[in-house]
N, C-alpha and C positions, 0 to 999 in steps of 0.2 A: 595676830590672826593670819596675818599673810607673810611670810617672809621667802626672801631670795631663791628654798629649797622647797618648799610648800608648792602645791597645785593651783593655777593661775586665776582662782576665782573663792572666794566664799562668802557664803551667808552667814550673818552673826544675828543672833539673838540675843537679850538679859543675862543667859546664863551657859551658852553653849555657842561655837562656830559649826559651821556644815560646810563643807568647801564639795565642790562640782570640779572638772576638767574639762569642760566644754560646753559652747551655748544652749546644747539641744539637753547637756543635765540641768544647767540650770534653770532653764524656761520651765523644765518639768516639775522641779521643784519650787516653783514660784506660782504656779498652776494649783498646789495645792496643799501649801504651806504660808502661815505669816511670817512675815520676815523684819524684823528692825532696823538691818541695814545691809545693803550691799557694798563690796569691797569686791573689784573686778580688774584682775592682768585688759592691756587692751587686746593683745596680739593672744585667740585663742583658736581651737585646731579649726573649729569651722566657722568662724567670723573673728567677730572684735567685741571688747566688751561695754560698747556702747550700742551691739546687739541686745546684752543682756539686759541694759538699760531703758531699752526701749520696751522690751517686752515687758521689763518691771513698771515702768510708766500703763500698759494695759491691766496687769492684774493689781495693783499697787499701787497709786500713783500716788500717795502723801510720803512712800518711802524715800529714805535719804540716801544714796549713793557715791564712791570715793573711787574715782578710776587709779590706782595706784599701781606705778608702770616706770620703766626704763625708757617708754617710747619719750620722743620729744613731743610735744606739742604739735610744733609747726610739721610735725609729720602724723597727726592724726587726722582722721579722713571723716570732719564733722560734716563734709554735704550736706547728707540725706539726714542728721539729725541737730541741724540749728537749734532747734527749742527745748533739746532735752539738757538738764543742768547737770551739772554733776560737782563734788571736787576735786580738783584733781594734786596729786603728791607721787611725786619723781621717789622713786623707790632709790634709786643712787645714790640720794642726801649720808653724811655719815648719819644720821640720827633718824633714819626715815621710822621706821619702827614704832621708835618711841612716840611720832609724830601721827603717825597713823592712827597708834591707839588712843590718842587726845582726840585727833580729829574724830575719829569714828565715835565715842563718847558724845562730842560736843552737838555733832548731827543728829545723833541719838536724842537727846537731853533735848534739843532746842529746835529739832528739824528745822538745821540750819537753811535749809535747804531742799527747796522741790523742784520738779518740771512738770510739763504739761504739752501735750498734743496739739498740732495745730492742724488747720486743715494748709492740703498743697496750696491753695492760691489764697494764703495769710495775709500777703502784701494788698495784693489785689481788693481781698475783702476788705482790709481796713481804709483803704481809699477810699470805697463805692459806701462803707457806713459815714464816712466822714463828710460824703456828698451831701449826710443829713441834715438840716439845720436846726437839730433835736431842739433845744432849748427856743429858737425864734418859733418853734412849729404849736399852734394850738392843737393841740392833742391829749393833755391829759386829762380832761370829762369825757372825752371821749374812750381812753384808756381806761378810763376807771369804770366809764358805763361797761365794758366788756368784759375786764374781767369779772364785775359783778354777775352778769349776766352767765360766765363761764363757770363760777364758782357756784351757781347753784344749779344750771343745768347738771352739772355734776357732781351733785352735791358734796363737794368735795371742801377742806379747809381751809386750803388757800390755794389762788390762781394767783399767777403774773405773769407780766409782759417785761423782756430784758431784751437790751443789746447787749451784745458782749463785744467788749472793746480789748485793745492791746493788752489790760495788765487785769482788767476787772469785767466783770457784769455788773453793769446799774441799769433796775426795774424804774420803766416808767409807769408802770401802775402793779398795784401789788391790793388784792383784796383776800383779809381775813392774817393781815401781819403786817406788822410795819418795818418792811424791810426796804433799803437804800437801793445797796451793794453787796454784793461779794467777789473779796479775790478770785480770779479767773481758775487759780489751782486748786478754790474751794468750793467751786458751783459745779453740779451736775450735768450743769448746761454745755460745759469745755467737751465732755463726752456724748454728749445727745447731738451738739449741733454737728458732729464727725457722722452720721446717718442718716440718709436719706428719706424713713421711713421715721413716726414715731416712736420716740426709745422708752421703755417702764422699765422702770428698776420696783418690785414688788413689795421687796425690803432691803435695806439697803443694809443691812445688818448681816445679810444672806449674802452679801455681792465684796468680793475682796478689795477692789477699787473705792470702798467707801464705809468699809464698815470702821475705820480706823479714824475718820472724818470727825476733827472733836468738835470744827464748828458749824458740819450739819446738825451733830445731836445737839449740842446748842440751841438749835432753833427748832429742834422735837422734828425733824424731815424723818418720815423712816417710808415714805412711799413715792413713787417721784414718777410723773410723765410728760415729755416735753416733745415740742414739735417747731420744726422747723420755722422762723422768717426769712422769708428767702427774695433776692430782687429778681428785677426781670432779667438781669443780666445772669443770675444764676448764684450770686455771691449771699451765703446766710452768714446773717447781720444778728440774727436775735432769734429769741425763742420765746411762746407760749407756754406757761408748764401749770402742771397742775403738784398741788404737793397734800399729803394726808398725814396722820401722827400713828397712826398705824397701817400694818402690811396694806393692799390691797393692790387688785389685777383691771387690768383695762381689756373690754373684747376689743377684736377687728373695728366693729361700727365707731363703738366708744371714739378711738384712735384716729379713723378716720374724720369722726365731728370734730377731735380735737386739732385736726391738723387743717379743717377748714375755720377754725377761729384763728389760727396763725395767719392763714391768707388772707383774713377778713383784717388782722391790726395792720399785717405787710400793705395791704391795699387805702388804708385809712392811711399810716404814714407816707403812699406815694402818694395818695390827693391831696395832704395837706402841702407836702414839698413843692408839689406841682403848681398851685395855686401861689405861695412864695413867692415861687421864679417868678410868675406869671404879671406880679405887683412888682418884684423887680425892675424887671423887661419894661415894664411900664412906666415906673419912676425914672427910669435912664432915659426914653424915649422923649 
């Protein structure tokens, strides 16, 4: 797909490559085409190709990526994208070639391999959820009364309450599904809690970031709106969502209720924590 004399980026499919020469081709074509796998030069005319990466992480984010390159390593300039994953294979190897096209297969076949978006103050946020003492806290009658209470205001199929932690989302109340967890690169949540405003996805079959998702459909999601938990300090820990088994749209209002039951569970789990400390404080004393 890629070799020495070939143009420094392509996208492969099942049955064909489509190779680009620069990041503003290929964003364009990732904008409005599926893709099975990317295979990207790093050094291209107007960025790197952990530009392309990133951008395939926005419209694609289940796709597997192979940065295959001359560059070293220790001379790629991962900054600004710590969380994006890639694999990476030194094109210099005598047998890179041959290795590539195994590897690019094996990602294919097994989506070896994903990444996912964080928000800028990742560290920070997982401090300030860690501050919780989720499991000492009574809170899930409390959880459970609300999402009950959320799932038929809106009449909707299923609501729940998640934190999303370093590697996963685990719902502490979940009504009209018995769900635990989901991997952080399998929830819709990893991309709703990156906005500030409530995020719907109408059908997720419509939307290139998730129509690929084998284990939303698994769980019959094809409508999805989630709304921020957010602390006082500013850091979101978790989200409210609502989910349906078919398309459907959320107005302004809707959105707005829904983003005031987020501040009703964020407000429930600061009084339970607060009250904790408070028996703490008090047993030290």
């Amino acid at each position: 797909m890629v070799s020495q004399t070939s143009p420094p980026l392509s996208k492969t499919t099942p049955t064909s490559p489509l190779t680009c020469t620069s990041v503003a081709d290929a964003v364009e074509v990732l904008e409005t085409d599926s893709v099975a796998c990317v295979v990207t030069e790093y050094d291209l005319p107007d960025g790197t190709g952990l530009d392309v990466v990133d951008a395939l992480r926005e419209h694609a984010s289940q796709t597997p990526c192979v940065l295959y390159t001359d560059a070293n390593p220790g001379d790629i300039d991962t900054s600004s994208f710590e969380n994006v994953i890639v694999e990476y294979l030194n094109r210099d190897l005598p047998d890179a070639a041959d290795r590539l096209g195994f590897v690019t297969e094996d990602v294919i076949a097994h989506s070896a391999q994903v990444g996912f978006l964080v928000p800028d103050d990742e560290d920070s946020r997982l401090e300030a959820l860690d501050a919780y003492d989720v499991d000492e806290l009574p809170i899930e009658e409390s959880f459970d009364r609300l999402t009950d209470l959320i799932t038929s205001h809106f009449d909707a199929a299923v609501a729940f309450i998640g934190l999303i932690e370093e590697d996963e989302e685990n719902f502490l109340a979940c009504t009209g599904a018995d769900w635990d967890s989901l991997t952080r690169e399998d929830t819709i949540c990893t991309h709703s809690m990156l906005q500030e405003e409530v995020m719907v996805v109408e059908d997720i079959t419509e939307d290139k970031r998730f129509a690929e998702n084998q284990q939303l459909r698994d769980l019959g999601i094809v409508s999805y709106a989630g709304a921020n938990m957010t602390t006082p300090e500013g850091h979101t820990i978790g989200q409210v969502c609502l989910i349906d088994h078919e398309p459907r749209s959320y107005s302004p209002e809707e959105q707005a209720e829904l983003q005031q039951f987020a501040e009703t569970a964020m407000e429930i789990l600061e009084l339970r924590q607060s009250l904790l400390n408070a028996v703490g404080t008090g047993a030290k004393a």
